[in-house]
C-alpha positions in Angstrom: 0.0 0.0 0.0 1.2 4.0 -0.9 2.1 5.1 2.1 1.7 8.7 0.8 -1.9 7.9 -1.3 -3.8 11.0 -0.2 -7.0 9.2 -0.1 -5.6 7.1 2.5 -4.1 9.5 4.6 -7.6 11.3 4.5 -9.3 8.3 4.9 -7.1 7.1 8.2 -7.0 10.7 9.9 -10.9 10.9 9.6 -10.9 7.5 11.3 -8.6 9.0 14.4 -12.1 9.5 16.2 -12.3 5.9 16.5 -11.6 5.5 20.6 -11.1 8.5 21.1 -13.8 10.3 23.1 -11.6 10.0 26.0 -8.7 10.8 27.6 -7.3 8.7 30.2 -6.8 4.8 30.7 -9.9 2.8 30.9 -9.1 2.1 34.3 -12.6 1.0 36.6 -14.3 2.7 33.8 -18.2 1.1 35.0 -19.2 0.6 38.8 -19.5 -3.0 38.5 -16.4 -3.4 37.4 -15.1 -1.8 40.0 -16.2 -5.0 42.5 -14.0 -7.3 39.9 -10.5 -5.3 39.8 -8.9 -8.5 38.7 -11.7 -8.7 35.6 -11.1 -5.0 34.9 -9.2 -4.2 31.2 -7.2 -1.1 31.3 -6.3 -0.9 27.9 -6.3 -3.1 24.3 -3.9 -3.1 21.5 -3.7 -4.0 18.2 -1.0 -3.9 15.8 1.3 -4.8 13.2 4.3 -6.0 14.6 7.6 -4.2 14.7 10.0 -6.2 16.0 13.0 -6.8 13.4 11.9 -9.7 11.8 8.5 -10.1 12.6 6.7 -7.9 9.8 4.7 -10.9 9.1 2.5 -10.8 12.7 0.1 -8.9 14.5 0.5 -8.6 18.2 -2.4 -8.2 20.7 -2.3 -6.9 23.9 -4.9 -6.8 26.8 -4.0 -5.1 29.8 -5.9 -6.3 33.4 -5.8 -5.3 36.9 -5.6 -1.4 37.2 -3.5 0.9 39.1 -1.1 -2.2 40.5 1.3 -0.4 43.2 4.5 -2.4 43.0 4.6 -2.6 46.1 1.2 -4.3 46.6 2.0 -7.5 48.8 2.3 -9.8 50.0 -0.2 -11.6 48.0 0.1 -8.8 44.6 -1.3 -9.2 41.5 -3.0 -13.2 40.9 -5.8 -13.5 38.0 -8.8 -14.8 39.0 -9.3 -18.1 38.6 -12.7 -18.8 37.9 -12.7 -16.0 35.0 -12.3 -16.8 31.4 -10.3 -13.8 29.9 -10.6 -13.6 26.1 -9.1 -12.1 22.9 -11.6 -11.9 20.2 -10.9 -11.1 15.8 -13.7 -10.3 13.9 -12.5 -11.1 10.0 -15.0 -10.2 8.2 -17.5 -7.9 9.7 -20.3 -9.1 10.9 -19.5 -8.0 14.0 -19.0 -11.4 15.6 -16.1 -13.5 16.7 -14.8 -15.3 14.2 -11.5 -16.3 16.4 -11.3 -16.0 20.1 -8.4 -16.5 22.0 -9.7 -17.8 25.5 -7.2 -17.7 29.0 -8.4 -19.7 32.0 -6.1 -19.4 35.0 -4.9 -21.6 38.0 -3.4 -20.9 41.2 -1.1 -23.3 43.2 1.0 -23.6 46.3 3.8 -26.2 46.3 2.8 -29.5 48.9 -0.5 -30.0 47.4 -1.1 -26.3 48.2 -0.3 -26.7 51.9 3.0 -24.1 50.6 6.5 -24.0 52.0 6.6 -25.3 55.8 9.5 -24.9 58.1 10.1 -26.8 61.4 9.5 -24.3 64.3 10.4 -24.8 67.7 12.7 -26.1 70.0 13.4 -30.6 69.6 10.1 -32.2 71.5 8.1 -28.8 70.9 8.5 -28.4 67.7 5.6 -27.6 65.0 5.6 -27.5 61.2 4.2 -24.3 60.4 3.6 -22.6 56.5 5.0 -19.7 55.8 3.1 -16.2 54.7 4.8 -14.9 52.0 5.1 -16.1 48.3 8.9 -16.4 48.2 11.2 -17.1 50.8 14.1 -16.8 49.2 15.8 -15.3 46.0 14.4 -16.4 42.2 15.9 -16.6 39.0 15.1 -18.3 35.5 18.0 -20.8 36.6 16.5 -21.3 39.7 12.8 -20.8 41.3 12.7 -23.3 43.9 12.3 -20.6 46.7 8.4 -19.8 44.7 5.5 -20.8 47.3 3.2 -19.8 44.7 2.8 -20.2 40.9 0.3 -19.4 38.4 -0.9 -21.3 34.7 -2.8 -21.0 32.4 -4.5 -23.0 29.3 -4.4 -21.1 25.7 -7.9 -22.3 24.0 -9.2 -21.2 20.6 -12.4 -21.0 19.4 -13.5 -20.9 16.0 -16.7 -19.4 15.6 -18.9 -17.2 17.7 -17.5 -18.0 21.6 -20.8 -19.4 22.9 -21.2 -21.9 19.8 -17.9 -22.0 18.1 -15.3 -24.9 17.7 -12.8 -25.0 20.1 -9.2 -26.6 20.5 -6.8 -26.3 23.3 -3.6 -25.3 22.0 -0.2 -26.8 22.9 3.0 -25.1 24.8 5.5 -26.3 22.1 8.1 -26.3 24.5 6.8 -29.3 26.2 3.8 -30.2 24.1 1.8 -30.0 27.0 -1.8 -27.4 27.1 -0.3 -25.4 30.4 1.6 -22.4 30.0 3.2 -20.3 33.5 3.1 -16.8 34.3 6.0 -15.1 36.3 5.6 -13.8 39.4 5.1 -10.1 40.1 8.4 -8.4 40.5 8.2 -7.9 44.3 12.0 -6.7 44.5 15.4 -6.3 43.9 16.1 -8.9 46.9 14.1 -11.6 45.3 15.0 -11.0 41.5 18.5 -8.7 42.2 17.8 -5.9 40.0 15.2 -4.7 36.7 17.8 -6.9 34.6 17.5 -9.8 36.0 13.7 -9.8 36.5 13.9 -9.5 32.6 15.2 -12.6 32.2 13.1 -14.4 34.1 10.5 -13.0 33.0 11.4 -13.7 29.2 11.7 -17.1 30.0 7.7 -16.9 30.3 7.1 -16.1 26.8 5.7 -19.6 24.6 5.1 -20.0 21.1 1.9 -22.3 20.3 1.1 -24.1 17.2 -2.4 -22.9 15.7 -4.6 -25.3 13.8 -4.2 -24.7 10.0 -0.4 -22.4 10.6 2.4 -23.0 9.4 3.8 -20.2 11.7 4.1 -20.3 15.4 2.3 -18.3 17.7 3.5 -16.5 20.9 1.7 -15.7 24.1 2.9 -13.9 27.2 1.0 -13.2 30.4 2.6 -11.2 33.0 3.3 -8.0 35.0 4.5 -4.8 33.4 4.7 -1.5 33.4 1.5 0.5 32.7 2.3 1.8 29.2 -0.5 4.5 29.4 0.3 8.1 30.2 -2.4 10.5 31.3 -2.7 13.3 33.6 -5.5 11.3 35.0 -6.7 12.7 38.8 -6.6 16.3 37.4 -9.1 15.0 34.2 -11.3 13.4 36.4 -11.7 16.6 38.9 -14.0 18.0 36.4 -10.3 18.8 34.1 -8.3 21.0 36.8 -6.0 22.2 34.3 -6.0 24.5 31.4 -6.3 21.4 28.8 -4.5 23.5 26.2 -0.8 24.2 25.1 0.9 26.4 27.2 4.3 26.3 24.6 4.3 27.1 20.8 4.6 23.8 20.6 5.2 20.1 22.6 8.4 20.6 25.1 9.0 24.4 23.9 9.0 25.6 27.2 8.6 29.1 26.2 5.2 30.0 27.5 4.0 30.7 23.6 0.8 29.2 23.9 -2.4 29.7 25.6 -2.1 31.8 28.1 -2.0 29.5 31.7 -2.0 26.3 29.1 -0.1 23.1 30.6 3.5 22.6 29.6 4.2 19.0 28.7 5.8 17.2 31.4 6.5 13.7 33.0 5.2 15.1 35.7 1.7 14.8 34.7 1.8 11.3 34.4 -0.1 9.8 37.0 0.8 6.3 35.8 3.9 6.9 36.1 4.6 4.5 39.3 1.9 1.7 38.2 2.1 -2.0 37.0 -0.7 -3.9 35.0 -1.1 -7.2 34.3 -0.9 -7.7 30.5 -1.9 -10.6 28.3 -0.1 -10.5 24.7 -0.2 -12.9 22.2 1.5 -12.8 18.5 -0.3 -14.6 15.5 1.1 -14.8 11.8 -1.4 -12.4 9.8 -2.5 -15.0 7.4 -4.3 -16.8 10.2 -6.2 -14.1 11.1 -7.2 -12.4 8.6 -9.5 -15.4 7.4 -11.6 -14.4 3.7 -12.0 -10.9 4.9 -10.3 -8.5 3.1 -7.0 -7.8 5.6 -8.6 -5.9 7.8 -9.6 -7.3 11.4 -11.9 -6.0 14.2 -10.5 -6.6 17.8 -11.7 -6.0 21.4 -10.7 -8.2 24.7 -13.7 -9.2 27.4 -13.7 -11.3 30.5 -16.1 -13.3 32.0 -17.4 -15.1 35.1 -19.5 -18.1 35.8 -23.7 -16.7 36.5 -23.6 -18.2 40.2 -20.5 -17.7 42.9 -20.9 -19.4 46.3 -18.6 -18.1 48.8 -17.7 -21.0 50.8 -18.0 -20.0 54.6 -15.1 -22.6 55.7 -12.6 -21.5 53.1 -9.2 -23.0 52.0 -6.8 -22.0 49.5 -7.7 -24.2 46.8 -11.8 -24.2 47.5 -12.9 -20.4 47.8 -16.0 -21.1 46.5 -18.0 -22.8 44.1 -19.0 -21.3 40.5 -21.4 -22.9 37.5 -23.5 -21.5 35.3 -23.2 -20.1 31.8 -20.3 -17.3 31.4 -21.5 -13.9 31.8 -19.2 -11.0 30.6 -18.9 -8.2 33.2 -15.7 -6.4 31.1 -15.3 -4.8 27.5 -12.2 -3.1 25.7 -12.0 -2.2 22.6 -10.9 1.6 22.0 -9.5 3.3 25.1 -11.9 4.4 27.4 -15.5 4.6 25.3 -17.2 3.5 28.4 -16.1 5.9 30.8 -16.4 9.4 28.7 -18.7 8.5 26.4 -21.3 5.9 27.4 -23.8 7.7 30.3 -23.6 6.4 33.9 -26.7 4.2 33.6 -25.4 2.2 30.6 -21.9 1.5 31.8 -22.4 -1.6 33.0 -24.6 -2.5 29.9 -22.0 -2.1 27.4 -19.4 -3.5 29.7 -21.7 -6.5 29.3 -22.7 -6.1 25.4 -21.7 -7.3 22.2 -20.4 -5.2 19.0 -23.6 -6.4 16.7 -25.7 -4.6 19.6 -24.0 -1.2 19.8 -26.6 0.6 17.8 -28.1 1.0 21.1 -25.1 3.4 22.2 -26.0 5.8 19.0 -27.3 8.9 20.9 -24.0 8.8 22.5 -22.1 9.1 19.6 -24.7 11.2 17.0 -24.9 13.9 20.5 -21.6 13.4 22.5 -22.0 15.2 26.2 -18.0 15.3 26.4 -18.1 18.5 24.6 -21.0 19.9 26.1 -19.1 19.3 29.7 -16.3 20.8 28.8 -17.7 24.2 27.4 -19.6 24.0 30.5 -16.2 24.2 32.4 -14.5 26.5 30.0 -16.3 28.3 27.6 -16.1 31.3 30.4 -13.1 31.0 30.9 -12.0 31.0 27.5 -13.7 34.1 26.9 -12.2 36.3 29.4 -8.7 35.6 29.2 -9.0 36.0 25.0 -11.7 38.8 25.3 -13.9 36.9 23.2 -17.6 36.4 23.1 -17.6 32.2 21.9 -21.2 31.2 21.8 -20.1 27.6 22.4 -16.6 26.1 22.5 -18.8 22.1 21.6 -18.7 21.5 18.2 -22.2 22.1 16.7 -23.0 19.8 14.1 -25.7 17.6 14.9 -25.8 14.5 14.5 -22.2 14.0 14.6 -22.1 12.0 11.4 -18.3 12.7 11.2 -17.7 10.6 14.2 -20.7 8.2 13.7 -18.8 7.2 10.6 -15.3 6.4 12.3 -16.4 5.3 15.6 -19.3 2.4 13.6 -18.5 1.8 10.4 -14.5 2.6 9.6 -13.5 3.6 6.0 -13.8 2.3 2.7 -10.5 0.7 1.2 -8.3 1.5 4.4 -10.0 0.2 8.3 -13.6 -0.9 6.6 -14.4 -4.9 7.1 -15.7 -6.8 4.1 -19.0 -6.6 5.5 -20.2 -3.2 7.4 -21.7 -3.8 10.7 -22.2 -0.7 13.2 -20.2 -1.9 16.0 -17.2 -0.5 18.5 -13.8 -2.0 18.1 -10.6 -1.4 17.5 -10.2 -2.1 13.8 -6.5 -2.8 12.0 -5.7 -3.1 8.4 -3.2 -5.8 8.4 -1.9 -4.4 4.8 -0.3 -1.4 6.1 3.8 -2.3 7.1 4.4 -1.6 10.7 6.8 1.2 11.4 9.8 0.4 13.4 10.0 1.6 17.1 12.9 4.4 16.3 10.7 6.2 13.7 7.4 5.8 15.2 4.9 9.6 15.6 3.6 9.2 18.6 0.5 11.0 17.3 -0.1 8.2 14.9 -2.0 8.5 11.3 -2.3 12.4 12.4 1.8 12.4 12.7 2.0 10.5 9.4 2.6 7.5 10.5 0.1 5.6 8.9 0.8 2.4 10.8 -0.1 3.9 14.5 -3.7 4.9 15.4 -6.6 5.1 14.9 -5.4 2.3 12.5 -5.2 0.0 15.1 -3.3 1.2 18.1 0.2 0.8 19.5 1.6 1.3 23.2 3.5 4.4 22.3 0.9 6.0 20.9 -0.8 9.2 22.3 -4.4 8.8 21.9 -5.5 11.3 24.7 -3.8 14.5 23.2 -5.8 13.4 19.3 -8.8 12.4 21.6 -8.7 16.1 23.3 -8.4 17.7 19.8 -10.6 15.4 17.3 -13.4 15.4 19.6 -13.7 19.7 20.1 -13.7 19.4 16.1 -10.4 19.5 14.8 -11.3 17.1 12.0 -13.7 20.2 10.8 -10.5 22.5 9.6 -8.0 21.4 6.6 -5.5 18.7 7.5 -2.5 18.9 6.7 -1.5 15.8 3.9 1.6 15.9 2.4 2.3 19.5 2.9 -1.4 20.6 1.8 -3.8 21.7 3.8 -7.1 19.6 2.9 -10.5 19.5 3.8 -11.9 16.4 5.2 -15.3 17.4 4.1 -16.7 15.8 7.3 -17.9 19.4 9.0 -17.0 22.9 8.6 -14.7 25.4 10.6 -18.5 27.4 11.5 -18.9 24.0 13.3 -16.4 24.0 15.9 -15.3 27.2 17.0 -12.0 25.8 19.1 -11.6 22.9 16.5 -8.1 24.1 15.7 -6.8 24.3 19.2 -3.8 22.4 20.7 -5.8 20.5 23.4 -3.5 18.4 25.4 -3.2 17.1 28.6 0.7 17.5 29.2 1.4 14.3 29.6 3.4 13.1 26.4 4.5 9.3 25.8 6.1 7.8 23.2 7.8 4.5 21.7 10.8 4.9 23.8 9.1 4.4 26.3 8.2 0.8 25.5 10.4 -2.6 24.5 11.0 -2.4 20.8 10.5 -6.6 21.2 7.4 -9.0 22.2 5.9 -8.6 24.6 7.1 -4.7 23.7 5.5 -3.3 27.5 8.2 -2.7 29.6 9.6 -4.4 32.8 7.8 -3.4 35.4 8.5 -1.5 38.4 10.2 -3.3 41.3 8.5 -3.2 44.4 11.8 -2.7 46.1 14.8 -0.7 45.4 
């Protein structure tokens, strides 16, 4: 593909509404996730690899258990065990699964899960007593014999719709067995000696898998890392206390040429900056994916639970409780945070539990976003007074929104469009499109001209809450620059967005640097001890 055809660089920029209608991590993003931290997705991506030598896969990544402090023990960061956590590919359209990628976890103590004991007490009064902590001694990939707890896992596929599809368990080539590990959290530098070393272990935990019909290998990876999102996110939720605007002439200026009290980009802004997630990331050749489709897949991660829990009143470690029923979905992800800026309060928890072929039902949040509407609320005043202006309404006024009812449903003809057009939220990739390597990556995507970053798909370093910011207050209704010329998208008009041209940010920049430039490509996590 051109990767300077102007009708794909318009094509792919009008898309960059896709996901983003907000602007932080989808961390506890409905109240009933919020009871099921361990079932809660922070973030989904989906791209064309960029490791050297891998230009032929597409990596996945769903991201679980917000807001981890490294520190969080003694017991950190397990998955639950009676959850199925799933990846799902949509091939052609339809807005179904056609391939699902389903996890199922299991907990264990060595000694029959009675853990490590040690012999306590003086000879004749002596007692053999289990010990509290998950390690009681250092651990290595040579050596992890001091563990008193592990996790595994079983890598299923299903072929098919989830509920009614075919399914095969799929092999750990290493061993030809169906159970795969996950590494421990990195609980500190006295257990795993330093960030280097907790590398290697963990690298030791990444499989490749056999899929049916393949010739390539697959790879899967489950384990702690560093939360690759950055967002200034307790000042955006505090109804936006900052100027959301560029305080610089431009990113990292520093010289105060922008608006007037606007934020200044800065590390510091990161609230993330000290947290862990758990992430699941599996690698697939793109010829087994893409099915009879026309190269360009639909993607989203959920997780579900049995219908019944009961909480058994004499627990043990291995027998909680008991769970049955027919798996209910209680978590969503496709593009970053839809659910917690864009769906309304009282339907949180019912897209949290929906499927893409139903999301016509979230139109009226799309067709008449309230994101803009709450943010003139909290600035149109102030805007006005510091520029001496008299801005009727800072929200873009084109109603219905058909600019971002077009990206956020139905994607584009010839570049993120499925072979069949279904009205449905996910994050869509065209395969087609040759990944750009780490070092040359714009971490503002299809709008930096970097066609292989988001909205076409999206990758770890790139900055979705800085496009969100803009794209949503109506940048998209002004000329784009392509290739030097300023073009008009035709979507809206300038008279429709009176800020659409602004530099919304919210000062907190990332980038691919920040990230591995490898599988699983999120970084080592942050030790809980120095």
């Amino acid at each position: 593909m051109n990767k300077s055809s102007p009708k794909l660089i318009l094509s792919l920029l009008a898309t960059a509404v896709i996901g983003q209608l907000a602007h932080a991590s989808s961390h506890r993003e409905a109240p009933n996730i919020t009871r099921f931290p361990t079932l809660d997705s922070t973030d989904f991506y989906a791209f064309n690899s960029y490791e050297e030598g891998r230009g032929d896969y597409v990596t996945l990544i769903a991201n679980y258990i917000p807001l981890q402090d490294a520190y969080g023990g003694p017991n950190y960061f397990a998955m639950d065990p009676a959850a199925v956590y799933s990846v799902h590919i949509d091939n052609d359209g339809d807005a179904v699964e056609d391939m699902t990628f389903q996890l199922r976890f299991q907990s264990m103590l060595p000694n029959n899960n009675q853990g490590i004991e040690l012999t306590v007490g003086p000879e004749g009064n002596q007692r053999t007593v289990g010990v509290p902590l998950k390690n009681i001694g250092g651990i290595s990939a040579a050596d992890q014999s001091a563990a008193n707890f592990s996790e595994s896992y079983s890598l299923t596929l299903v072929t098919g719709p989830q509920s009614s599809g075919t399914a095969t368990t799929l092999q750990n080539s290493a061993d030809s067995s169906v159970t795969f590990h996950k590494p421990l959290d990195f609980i500190g530098n006295k257990t795993f000696t330093d960030s280097a070393n907790y590398k290697t272990y963990a690298d030791s935990f990444v499989y490749t898998f056999a899929l049916p019909g393949c010739e390539q290998m697959g790879k899967v990876f489950v384990g702690q890392r560093k939360d690759p999102f950055v967002v200034n996110l307790g000042k955006t939720f505090d109804l936006v206390n900052y100027v959301p605007i560029e305080g610089d002439s431009a990113p990292g200026a520093d010289d105060a040429g922008g608006f007037p009290g606007g934020i200044t980009q800065s590390a510091d802004n990161d609230n993330l900056a000290d947290k862990n997630v758990t992430a699941i990331a599996i690698e697939v050749p793109k010829t087994c994916v893409t099915g009879t489709g026309n190269g360009t897949i639909g993607a989203w991660t959920t997780a579900s639970l049995p219908q019944a829990r009961i909480l058994n009143p004499d627990a043990k470690f291995a027998s909680t409780e008991v769970n049955g029923g027919a798996l209910t979905q209680v978590s969503r992800l496709g593009n970053p945070l839809v659910n917690e800026l864009v769906i309304g309060l009282a339907d949180k928890d019912t897209f949290s539990s929906a499927q893409p072929k139903d999301d016509t039902q979230f139109a009226d949040f799309v067709t008449h976003p309230s994101l803009p509407e709450l943010l003139n609320i909290l600035f149109k005043d102030a805007v006005n007074t510091t520029l001496d202006l008299d801005i009727a309404t800072l929200a873009p006024t084109n109603f219905p929104r058909n600019d971002l009812v077009t990206a956020f449903l139905t994607g584009f003809p010839g570049v993120n469009q499925l072979s069949t057009v279904t009205p449905s939220e996910m994050l869509r990739l065209n395969t087609g499109i040759p990944a750009t390597s780490s070092d040359m990556q714009s971490s503002f995507g299809v709008a930096g001209d970097d066609l292989a970053g988001f909205p076409n798909g999206r990758r770890p370093g790139d900055d979705v809450v800085d496009i969100a910011l803009r794209v949503v207050m109506g940048r998209l209704c002004y000329p784009i620059p392509v290739a030097g010329v300023e073009t008009d998208l035709g979507l809206c008009a300038p008279e429709d967005a009176s800020v659409g041209n602004v530099n919304f940010t919210d000062g907190a920049p990332v980038n691919a640097s920040m990230m591995m430039n490898a599988f699983p490509y999120l970084a080592t996590p942050l030790s809980g001890s120095e």
